[in-house]
C-alpha positions in Angstrom: 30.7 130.6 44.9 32.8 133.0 46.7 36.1 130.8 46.2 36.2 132.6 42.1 36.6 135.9 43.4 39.9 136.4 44.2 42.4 134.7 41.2 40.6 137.9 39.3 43.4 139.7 41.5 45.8 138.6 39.3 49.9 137.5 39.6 52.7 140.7 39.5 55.8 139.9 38.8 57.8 143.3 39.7 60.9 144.1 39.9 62.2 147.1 41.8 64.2 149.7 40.6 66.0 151.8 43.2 65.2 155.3 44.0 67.6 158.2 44.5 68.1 159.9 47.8 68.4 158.7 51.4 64.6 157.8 52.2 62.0 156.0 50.1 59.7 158.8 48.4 56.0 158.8 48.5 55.7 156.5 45.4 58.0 153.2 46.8 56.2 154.2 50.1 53.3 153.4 48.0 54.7 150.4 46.3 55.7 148.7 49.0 52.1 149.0 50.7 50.3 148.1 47.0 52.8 144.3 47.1 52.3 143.8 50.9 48.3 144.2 50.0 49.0 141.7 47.2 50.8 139.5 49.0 48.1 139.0 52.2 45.3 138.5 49.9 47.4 136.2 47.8 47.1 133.9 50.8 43.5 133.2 50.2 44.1 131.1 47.8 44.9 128.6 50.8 41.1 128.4 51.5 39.9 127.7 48.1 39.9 124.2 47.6 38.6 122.8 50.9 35.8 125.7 50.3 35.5 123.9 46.8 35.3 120.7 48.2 32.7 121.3 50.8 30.4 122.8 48.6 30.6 119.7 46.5 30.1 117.3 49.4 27.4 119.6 50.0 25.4 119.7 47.4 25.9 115.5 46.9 23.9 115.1 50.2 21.2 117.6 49.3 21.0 115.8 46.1 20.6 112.0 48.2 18.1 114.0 50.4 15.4 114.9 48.0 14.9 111.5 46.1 14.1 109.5 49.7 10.9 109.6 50.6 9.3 109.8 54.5 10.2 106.5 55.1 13.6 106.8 54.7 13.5 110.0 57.3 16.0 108.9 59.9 18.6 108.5 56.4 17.3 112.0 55.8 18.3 113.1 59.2 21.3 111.8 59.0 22.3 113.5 55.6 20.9 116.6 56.8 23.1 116.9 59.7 26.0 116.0 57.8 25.2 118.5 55.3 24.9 121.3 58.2 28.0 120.0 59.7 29.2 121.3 55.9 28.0 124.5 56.2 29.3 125.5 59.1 32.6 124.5 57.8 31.8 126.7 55.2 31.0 129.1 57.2 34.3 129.2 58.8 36.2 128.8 55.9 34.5 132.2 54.3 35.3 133.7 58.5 38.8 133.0 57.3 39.0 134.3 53.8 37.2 137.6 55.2 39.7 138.2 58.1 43.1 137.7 55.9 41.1 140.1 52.9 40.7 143.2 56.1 43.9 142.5 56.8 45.2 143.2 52.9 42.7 146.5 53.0 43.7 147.6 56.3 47.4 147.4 54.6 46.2 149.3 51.6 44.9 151.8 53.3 48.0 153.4 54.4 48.3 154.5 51.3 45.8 157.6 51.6 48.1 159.5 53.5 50.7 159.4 50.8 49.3 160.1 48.3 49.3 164.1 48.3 53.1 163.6 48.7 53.4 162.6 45.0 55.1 165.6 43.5 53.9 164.5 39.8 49.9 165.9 38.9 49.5 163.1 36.6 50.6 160.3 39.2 49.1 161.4 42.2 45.1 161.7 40.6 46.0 158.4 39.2 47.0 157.3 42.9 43.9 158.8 44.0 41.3 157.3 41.6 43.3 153.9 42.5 42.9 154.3 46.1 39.1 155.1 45.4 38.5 152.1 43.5 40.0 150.0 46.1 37.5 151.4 48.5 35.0 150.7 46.5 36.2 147.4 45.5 36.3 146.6 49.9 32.9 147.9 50.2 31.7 145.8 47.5 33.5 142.6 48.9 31.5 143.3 52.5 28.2 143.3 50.0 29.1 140.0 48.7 30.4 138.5 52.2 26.7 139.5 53.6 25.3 137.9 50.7 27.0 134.6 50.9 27.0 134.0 54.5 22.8 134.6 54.0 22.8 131.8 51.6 24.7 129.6 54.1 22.5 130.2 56.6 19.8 129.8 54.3 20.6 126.5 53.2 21.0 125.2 56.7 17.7 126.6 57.6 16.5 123.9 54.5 18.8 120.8 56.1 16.1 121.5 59.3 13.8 121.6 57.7 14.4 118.4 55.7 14.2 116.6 59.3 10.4 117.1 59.7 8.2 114.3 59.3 5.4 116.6 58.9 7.3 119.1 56.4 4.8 121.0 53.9 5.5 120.3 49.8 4.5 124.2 49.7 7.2 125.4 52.7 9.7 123.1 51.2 9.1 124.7 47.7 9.3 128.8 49.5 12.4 127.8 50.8 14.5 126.8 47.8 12.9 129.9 46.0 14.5 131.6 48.8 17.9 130.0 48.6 17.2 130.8 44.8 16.9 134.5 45.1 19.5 134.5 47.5 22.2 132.9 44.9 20.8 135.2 42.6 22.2 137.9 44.7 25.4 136.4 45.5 26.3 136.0 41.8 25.4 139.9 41.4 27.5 141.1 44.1 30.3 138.5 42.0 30.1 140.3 39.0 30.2 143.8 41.0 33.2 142.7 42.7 34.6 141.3 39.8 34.4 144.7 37.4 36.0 146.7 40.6 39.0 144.3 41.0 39.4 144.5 37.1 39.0 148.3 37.5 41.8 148.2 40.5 44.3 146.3 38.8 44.0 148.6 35.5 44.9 151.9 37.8 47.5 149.9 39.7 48.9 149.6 36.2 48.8 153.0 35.8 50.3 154.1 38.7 53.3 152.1 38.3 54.2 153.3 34.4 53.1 157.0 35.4 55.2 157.0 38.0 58.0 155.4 36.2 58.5 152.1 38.4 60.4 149.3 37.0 57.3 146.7 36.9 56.6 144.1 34.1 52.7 142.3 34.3 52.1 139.1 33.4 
């Protein structure tokens, strides 16, 4: 699920005009921090398709797991630890995606400290509400991270149990309710990080044509 999230971010194709006196003002200051951002979190794209493919693979065992029956447990077991071997990979894969996204907020964030150095009204409260919606969108992600990582570890808590000879119809049932509810969540905290990065990328627009930067969007 997680892998949608981040194309939302969208492509900037900029080009930078240059600005008059010997140091870079508070606004190309800010530029440059805003593309560096970009740039870092454009790299998680790298994770998306072996996150894709997993989940497939994934979900194909689960899928050969339900329609054996008892006598077919040690194929069962042997699904089921190939489908945990899966989610841990997962796992990993999302470990990944988290650390390169800190490291593309922890860039953005130097951007705080700039921002009462804009000497325009107009540009610097559309700085500031910029900056805020980032936050927001980076707490939101950390909602969504929690979320997902849950669901993995709920779904390997499912692969165990699939192992038991003596597994409950009823416990079986509670559990992909669980994993169901759980999902349900993750696709909430989707759209809530979904309507903040849309929200980001309209004040990042903003910035750049109040503060008169050279930028075409595509």
């Amino acid at each position: 699920m997680i892998h949608r999230y981040f194309f939302i971010f969208g492509i900037w194709l900029l080009i930078v005009i240059i600005l008059s006196g010997c140091s870079a003002s508070p606004v190309q200051k800010i530029y440059d921090h805003l593309e560096q951002s970009a740039e870092i979190e454009s790299l998680v794209e790298e994770h998306q398709e072996p996150l894709m493919n997993f989940e497939t693979q994934e979900h194909q065992l689960f899928e050969e797991m339900i329609v054996l029956s008892l006598a077919d447990i040690d194929k069962i077991q042997t699904l089921a630890e190939e489908a945990i071997e899966l989610a841990t990979k997962r796992e990993e894969t999302i470990e990944e995606e988290r650390e390169r996204l800190e490291q593309a907020f922890e860039e953005f964030n130097h951007v705080e400290e700039l921002i009462s150095g804009i000497e325009d009204e107009e540009t610097r409260e559309i700085a500031a509400a910029m900056y805020e919606t980032m936050e927001h969108r980076y707490e939101s992600y950390k909602r969504l991270y929690d979320s997902y990582t849950n669901s993995v570890q709920l779904d390997k808590q499912l692969y165990e149990m699939l192992q038991d000879e003596e597994l409950k119809i009823n416990d079986l049932e509670n559990q992909i309710n669980t994993i169901n509810e759980a999902y349900k969540d993750v696709f909430q905290k989707e759209d809530e990080f979904n309507t903040f990065t849309k929200e980001y990328n309209e004040h990042k627009k903003q910035f750049y044509e109040a503060a008169a930067l050279n930028v075409s969007f595509e």
